[in-house]
DODO-742860 format. One record per residue (C-alpha): residue in three letters; z negated, x, y negated. Coordinates in steps of 0.05 Angstrom, whole numbers, padded with zeros to 5 digits, always signed. Last residue first. Layout:
% residues N
ALAZXY;...
END
This chain:
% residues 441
UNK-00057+00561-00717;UNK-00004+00529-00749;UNK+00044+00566-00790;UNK+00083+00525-00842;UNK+00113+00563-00895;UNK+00153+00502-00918;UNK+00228+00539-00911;UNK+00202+00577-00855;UNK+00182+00505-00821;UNK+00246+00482-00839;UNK+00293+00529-00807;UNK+00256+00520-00747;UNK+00270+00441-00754;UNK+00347+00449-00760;UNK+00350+00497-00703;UNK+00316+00443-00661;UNK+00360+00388-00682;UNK+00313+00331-00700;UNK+00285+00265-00668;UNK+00221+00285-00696;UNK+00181+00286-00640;UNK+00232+00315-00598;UNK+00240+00368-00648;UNK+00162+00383-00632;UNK+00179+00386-00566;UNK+00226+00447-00569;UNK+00181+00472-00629;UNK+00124+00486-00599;UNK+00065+00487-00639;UNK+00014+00452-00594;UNK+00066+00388-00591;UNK+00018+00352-00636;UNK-00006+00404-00681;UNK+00083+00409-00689;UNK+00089+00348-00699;UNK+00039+00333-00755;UNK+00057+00392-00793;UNK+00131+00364-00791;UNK+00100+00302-00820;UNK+00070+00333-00875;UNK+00122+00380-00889;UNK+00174+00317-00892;UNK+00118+00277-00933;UNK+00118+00335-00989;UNK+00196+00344-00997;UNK+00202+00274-01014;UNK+00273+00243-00996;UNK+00260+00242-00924;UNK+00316+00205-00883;UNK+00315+00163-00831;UNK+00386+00142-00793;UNK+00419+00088-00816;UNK+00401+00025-00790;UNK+00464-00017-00752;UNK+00438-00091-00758;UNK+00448-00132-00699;UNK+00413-00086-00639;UNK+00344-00094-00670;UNK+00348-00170-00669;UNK+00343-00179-00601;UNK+00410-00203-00558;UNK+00393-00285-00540;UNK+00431-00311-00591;UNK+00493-00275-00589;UNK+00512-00306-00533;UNK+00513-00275-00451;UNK+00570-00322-00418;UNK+00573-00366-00369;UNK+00508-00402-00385;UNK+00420-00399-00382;UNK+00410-00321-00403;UNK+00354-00303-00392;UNK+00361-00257-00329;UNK+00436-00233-00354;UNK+00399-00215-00416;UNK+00348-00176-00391;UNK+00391-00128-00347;UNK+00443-00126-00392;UNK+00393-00095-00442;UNK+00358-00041-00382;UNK+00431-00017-00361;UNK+00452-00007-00433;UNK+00381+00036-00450;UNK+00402+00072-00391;UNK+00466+00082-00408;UNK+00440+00116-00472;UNK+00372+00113-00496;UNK+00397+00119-00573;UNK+00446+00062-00560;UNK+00480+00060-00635;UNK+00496-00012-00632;UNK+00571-00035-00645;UNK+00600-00042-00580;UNK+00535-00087-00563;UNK+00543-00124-00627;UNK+00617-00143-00624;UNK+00608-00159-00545;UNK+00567-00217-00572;UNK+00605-00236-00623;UNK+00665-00241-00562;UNK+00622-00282-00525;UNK+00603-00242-00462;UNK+00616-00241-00388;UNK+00621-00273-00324;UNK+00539-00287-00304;UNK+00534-00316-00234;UNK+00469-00293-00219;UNK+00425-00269-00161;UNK+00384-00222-00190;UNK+00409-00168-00162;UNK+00475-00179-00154;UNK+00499-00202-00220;UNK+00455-00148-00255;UNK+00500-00099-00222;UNK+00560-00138-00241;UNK+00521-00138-00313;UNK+00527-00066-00303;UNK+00591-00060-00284;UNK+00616-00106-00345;UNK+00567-00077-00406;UNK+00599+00002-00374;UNK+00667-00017-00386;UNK+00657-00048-00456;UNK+00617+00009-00476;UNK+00669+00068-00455;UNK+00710+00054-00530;UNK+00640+00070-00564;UNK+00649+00141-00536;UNK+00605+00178-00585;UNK+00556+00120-00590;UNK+00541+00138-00511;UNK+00524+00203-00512;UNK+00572+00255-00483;UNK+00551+00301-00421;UNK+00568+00376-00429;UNK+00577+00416-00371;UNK+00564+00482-00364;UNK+00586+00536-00317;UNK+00551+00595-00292;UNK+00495+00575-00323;UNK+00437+00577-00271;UNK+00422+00655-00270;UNK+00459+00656-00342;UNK+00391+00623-00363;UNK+00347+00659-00303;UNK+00371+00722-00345;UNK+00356+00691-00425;UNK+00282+00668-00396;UNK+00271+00601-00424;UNK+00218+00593-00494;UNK+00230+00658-00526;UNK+00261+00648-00588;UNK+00332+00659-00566;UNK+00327+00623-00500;UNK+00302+00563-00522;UNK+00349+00562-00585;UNK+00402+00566-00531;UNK+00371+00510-00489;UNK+00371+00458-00540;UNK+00332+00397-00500;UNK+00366+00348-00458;UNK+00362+00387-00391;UNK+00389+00393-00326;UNK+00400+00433-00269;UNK+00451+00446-00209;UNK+00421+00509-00159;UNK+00465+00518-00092;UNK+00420+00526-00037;UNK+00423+00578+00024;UNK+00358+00594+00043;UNK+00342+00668+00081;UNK+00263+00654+00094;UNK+00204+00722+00088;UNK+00143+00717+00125;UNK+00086+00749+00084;UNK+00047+00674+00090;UNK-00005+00641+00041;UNK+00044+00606-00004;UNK+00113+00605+00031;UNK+00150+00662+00019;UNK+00220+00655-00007;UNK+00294+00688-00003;UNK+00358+00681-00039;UNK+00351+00752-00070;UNK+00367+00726-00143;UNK+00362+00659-00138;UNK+00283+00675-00107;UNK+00273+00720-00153;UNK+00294+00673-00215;UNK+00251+00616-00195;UNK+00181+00661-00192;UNK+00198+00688-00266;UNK+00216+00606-00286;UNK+00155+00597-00253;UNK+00116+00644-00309;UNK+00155+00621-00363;UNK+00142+00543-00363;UNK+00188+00506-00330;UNK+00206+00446-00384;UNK+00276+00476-00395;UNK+00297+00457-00328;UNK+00294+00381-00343;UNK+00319+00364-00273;UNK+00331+00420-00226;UNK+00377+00397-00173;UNK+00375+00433-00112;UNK+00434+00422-00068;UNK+00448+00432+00005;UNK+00457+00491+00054;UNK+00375+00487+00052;UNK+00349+00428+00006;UNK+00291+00420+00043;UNK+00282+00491+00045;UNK+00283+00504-00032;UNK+00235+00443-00040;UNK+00183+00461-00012;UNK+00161+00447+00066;UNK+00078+00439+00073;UNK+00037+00459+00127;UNK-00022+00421+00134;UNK-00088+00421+00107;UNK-00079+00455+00038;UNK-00131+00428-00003;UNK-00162+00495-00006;UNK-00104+00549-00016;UNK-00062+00578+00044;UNK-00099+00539+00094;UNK-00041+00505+00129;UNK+00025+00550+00108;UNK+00056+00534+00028;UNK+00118+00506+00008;UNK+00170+00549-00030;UNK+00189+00503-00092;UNK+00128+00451-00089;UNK+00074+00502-00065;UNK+00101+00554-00116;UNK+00095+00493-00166;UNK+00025+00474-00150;UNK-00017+00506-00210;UNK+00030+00500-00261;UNK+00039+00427-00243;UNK+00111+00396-00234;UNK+00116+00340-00278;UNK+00186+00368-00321;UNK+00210+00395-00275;UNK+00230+00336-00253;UNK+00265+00362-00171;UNK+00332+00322-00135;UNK+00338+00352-00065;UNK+00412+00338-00041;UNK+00419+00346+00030;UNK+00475+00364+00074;UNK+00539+00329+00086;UNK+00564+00344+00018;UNK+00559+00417+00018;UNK+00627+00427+00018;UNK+00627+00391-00061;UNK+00659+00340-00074;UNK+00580+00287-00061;UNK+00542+00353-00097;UNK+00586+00349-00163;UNK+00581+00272-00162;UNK+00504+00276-00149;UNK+00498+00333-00207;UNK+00534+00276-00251;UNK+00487+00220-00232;UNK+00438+00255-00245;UNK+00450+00274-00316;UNK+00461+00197-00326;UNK+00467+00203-00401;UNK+00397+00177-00413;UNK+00367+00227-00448;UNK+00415+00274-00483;UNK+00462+00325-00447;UNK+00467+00391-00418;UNK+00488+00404-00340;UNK+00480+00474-00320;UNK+00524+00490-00255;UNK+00521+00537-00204;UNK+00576+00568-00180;UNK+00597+00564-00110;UNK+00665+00522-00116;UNK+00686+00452-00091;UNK+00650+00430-00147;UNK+00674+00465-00209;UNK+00745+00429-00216;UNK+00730+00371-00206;UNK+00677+00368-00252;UNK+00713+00397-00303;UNK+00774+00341-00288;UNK+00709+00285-00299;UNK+00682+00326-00363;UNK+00743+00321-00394;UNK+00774+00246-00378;UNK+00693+00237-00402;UNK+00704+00263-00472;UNK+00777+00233-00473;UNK+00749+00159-00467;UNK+00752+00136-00394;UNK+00683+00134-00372;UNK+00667+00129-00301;UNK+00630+00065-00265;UNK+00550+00082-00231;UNK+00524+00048-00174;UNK+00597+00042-00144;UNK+00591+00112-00119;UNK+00544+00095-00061;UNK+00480+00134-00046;UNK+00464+00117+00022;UNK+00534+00097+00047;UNK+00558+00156+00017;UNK+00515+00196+00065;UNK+00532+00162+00122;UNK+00603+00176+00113;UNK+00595+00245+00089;UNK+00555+00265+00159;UNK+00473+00267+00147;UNK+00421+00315+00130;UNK+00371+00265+00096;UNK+00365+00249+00018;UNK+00309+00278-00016;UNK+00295+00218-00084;UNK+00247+00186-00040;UNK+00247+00115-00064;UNK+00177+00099-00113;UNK+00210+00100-00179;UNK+00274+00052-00155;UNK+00226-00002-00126;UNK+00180+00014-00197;UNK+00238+00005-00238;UNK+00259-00060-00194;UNK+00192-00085-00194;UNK+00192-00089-00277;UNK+00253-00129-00285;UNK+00227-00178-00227;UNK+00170-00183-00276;UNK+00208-00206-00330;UNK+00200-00180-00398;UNK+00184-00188-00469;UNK+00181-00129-00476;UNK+00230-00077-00463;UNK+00217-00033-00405;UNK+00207+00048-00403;UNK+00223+00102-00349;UNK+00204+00159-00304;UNK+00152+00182-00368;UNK+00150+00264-00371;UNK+00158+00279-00446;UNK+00228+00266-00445;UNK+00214+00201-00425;UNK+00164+00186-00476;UNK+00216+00209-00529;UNK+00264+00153-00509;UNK+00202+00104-00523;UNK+00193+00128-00593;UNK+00266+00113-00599;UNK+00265+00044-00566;UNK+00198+00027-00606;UNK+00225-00041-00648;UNK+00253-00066-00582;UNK+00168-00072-00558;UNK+00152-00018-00511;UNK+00128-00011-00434;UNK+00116+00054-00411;UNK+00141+00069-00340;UNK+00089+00122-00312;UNK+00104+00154-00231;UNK+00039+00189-00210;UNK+00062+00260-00187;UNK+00045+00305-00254;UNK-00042+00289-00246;UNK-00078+00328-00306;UNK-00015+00347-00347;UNK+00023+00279-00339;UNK-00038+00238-00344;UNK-00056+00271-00415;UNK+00012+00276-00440;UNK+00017+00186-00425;UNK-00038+00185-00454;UNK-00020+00213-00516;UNK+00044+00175-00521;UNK+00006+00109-00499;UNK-00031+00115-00567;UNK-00103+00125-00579;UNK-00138+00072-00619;UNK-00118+00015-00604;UNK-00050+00014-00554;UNK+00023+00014-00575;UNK+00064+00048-00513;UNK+00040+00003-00463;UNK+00024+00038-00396;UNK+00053+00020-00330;UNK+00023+00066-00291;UNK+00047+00085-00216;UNK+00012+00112-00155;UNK-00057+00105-00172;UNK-00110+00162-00177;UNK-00177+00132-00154;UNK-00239+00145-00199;UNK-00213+00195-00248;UNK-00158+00146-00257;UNK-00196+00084-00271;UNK-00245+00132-00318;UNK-00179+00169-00347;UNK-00149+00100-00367;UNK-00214+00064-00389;UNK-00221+00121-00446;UNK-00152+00112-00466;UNK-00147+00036-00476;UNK-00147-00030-00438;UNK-00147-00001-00362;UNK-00125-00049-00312;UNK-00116-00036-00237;UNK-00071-00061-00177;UNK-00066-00048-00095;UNK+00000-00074-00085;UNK+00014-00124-00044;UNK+00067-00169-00075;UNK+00011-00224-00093;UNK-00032-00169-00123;UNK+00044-00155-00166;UNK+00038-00226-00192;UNK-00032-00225-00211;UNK-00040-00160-00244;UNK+00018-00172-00289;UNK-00003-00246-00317;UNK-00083-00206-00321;UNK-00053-00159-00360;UNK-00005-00206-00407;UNK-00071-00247-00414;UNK-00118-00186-00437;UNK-00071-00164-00491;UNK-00095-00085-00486;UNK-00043-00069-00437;UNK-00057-00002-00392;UNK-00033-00030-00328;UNK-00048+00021-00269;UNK-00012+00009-00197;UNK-00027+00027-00121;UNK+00022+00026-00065;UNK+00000+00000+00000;
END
């Protein structure tokens, strides 16, 4: 039985959520604010959290660091009102599986949790059997020139050796793409180990790469296979590569380097044959120049890079990607949705989609639920999505070094995730804080 925090401070919606997924056997929880979070967790560590992202007093952004650095495995899905898509995109890059919309469905919410929960290591299998597990029609290809592009360098890097770096913002379906690479490749009939770097622990991440023998380290009762070897003659896909701090990224490049490990606690040396495809949303050559990713593990794992487009820079793709996913949406829930009004396929082409396709996938989602005729109106789409906001801007020199100060105390003064924060180029921001003299202690 799977277990699951809510961390909702409107009593009712918490006690509407409890109820329905008791009834679906889960083992369920409810924490109200920070300091009932880590004494529910401390207690007995849940699988999942669902944790609102506007709580009193502490936020669900801090809470959401706080679980992610004391226990990385559970699974969080914040939950956000349409005004807090952006802060919401940030909570994923800071380790959050996914986010819902509110108001929302509860089906809605099982999905996410059915998909969060699936083993991600797929099973040495033939290519038949193995495209029956993960099947191409889950995602639909792009067809403005920026995707004709990536799809022919695709192509054309998978059937070789070289690893592959795959850049792009949040959302993109990063996955997805390594998946593709892995499913052309000659390695196709072998597994494909999927890794977030992003929650792996400083403490367990030789364990989680190389495994460990029984009684390497206490806690260790069993033996334990890592990652590399589970993903032998396959693919390893490092997710979010840029969040390994410096010391495993040391440990990573030795092992791509002589294509050995050691498990924890044994001086047996393993041959493992893995091809390496990461990930990561975050500026990796301003990482690399200042210090933050190791410059040799970068060209280690950059042997070829592919660049993912966001979504409002292929507005002609949105179209194609509203009508597979509300097939999708079609399917599993049962509907018989066949489209949209033509105002309301003016606002969806329109909107800027800061969470990407997954943002896209979540909306049609939701409307193809409510939605109570053929076609998804204008109506029903939330407010946010019909009036195109500029981006913010900072006119007084004063509140922009305040709130970059803010930021960066908040990300402990680095400046990868304080640009996060900010929802600003990371070269941009350094400039800034020498402009402003800033220097945190």
């Amino acid at each position: 039985m799977s277990s699951i925090l809510i961390v909702e401070d409107d009593l009712t919606f918490s006690r509407i959520l409890k109820a329905w997924f008791a009834k679906r056997d889960f083992e369920v929880y409810t924490a109200a604010n920070g300091s009932e979070v880590r004494k529910r967790i401390e207690e007995n560590v849940p699988d999942i959290v669902i944790c609102d992202l506007r709580l009193p007093g502490e936020n669900g952004i801090s809470i959401l660091e706080w679980i992610k650095k004391q226990y990385p495995k559970i699974v969080v899905i914040m939950m956000t009102g349409y005004a807090d898509i952006r802060s919401a995109v940030i909570a994923m890059k800071l380790g959050a599986y996914d986010y819902i919309s509110k108001p929302f469905n509860p089906e809605e919410l099982f999905l996410k949790i059915n998909e969060a929960i699936t083993p991600k290591v797929e099973k040495k299998s033939n290519v038949s059997e193995k495209k029956e597990e993960i099947p191409t029609t889950d995602f639909v290809r792009g067809t403005s020139e920026a995707y004709k592009i990536l799809y022919d360098h695709i192509d054309l890097v998978a059937p070789t050796k070289m690893s592959v770096l795959i850049c792009g913002d949040s959302g993109v379906g990063k996955e997805h793409i390594a998946r593709m690479i892995h499913e052309k490749s000659e390695r196709a009939s072998c597994p494909f180990v999927a890794v977030d770097c992003g929650v792996i622990s400083k403490e367990l991440a030789a364990s989680d790469f190389f495994g460990h023998v029984k009684g390497a380290f206490t806690g260790a009762i069993g033996n334990k296979m890592g990652y590399f070897v589970q993903a032998d003659k396959g693919t390893l896909f490092l997710d979010e590569i840029g969040n390994l701090p410096v010391d495993i990224q040391v440990q990573l490049l030795r092992v791509l380097q002589e294509k050995k490990i050691k498990l924890v606690g044994s001086e047996k040396e393993i041959d493992v044959d893995v091809r390496i495809i990461s990930a990561t949303n975050e500026d990796i050559d301003f990482a690399v120049n200042n210090g933050y990713f190791r410059s040799d593990l970068y060209h280690r794992i950059s042997e070829f890079i592919l660049c993912v487009p966001a979504l409002h820079d292929c507005k002609e793709d949105i179209p194609v990607y509203l009508t597979h996913f509300l097939n999708k949406s079609n399917q599993f829930l049962n509907k018989n949705v066949l489209g949209f009004t033509p105002e309301a396929l003016d606002i969806l082409t329109n909107y800027d989609w800061p969470g990407n396709i997954r943002e896209l996938k979540n909306i049609i989602n939701r409307l193809t639920l409510i939605t109570t005729g053929e076609l998804i109106t204008a109506d029903i789409i939330p407010d946010h999505f019909k009036s195109v906001k500029p981006l913010q801007t900072l006119n007084d020199s004063h509140e922009e070094k305040e709130r970059i100060e803010n930021a960066m105390r908040f990300a402990k003064n680095n400046i990868v995730k304080a640009a996060e924060i900010l929802e600003m180029d990371t070269k941009i921001l350094h400039n800034k804080i020498k402009l402003y003299k800033i220097f945190n202690e």
